[in-house]
C-alpha positions in Angstrom: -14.0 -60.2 -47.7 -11.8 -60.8 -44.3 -12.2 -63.8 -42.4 -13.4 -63.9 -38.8 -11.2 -62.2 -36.5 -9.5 -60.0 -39.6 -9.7 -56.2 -40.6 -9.1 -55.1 -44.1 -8.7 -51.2 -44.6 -9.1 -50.2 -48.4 -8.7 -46.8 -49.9 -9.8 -46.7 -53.2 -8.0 -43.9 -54.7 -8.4 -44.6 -58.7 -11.8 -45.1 -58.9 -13.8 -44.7 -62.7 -13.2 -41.3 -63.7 -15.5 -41.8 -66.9 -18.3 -42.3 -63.8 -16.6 -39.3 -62.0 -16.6 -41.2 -59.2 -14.0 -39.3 -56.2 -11.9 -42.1 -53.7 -13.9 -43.7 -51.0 -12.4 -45.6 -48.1 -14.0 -49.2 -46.4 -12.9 -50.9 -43.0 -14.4 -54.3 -43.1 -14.2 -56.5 -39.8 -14.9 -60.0 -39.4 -16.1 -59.9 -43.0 -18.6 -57.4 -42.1 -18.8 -53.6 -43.4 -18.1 -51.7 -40.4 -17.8 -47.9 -42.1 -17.6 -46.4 -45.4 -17.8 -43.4 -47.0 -16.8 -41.2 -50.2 -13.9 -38.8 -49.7 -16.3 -36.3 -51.9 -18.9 -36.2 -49.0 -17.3 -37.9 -45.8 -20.1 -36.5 -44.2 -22.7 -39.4 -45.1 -21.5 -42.5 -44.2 -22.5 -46.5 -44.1 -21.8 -49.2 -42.4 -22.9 -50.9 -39.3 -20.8 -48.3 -37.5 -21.1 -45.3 -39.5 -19.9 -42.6 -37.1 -17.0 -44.8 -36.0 -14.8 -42.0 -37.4 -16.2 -39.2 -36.8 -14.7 -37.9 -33.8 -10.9 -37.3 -36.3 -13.0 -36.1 -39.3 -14.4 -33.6 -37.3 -11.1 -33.0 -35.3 -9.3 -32.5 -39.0 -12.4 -29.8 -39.8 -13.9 -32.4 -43.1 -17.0 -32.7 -40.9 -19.2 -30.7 -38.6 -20.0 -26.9 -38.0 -16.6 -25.6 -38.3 -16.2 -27.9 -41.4 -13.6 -26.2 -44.4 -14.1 -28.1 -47.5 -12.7 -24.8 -49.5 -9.4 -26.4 -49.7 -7.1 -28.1 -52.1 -6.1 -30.8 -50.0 -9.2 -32.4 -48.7 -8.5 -36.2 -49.7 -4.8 -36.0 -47.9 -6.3 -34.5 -44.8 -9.1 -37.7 -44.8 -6.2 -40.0 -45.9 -4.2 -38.9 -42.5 -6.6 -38.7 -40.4 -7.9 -42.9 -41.0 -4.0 -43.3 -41.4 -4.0 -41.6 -37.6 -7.0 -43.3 -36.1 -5.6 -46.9 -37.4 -2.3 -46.6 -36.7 -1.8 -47.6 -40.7 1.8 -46.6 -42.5 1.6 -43.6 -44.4 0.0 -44.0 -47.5 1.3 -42.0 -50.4 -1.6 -40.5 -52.9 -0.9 -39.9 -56.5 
């Protein structure tokens, strides 16, 4: 999906709402899957480096023991903290 020495960040923020499927994020280096998860349950991840963000999930409380997933604004609190952590333009969600 990226060549060798390439990193490709996707958030997928439409996905099939007939499949009630919720946004999901990928980072893919070196055309390998390095992390993924969906932003309905950031808490199990993939990837060959699954954990690689966990340190700002649980910093921005969306993971862990002090986790608070009883708010309205879960997905922009993921989307800025990957945004954060990659250094990536702020990304504006519909």
């Amino acid at each position: 999906m990226c060549p060798a020495g390439g990193e490709l960040v996707v958030f997928v923020i439409e996905p099939c709402l007939a499949k009630a499927h919720g946004p999901s994020f990928q980072y893919l280096r070196d055309g390998r899957l390095i992390t993924a998860f969906s932003f309905e349950t950031p808490y199990y991840r993939g990837g060959e480096v699954p954990d690689l963000l966990l340190p700002v999930l649980t910093a921005a409380n969306l993971i862990g023991s002090q986790a608070d997933l009883d708010r309205d604004d879960n997905e922009e609190r993921i989307v800025e903290a990957i945004t954060a952590f990659f250094s990536l333009p702020e990304l504006e969600m519909p």
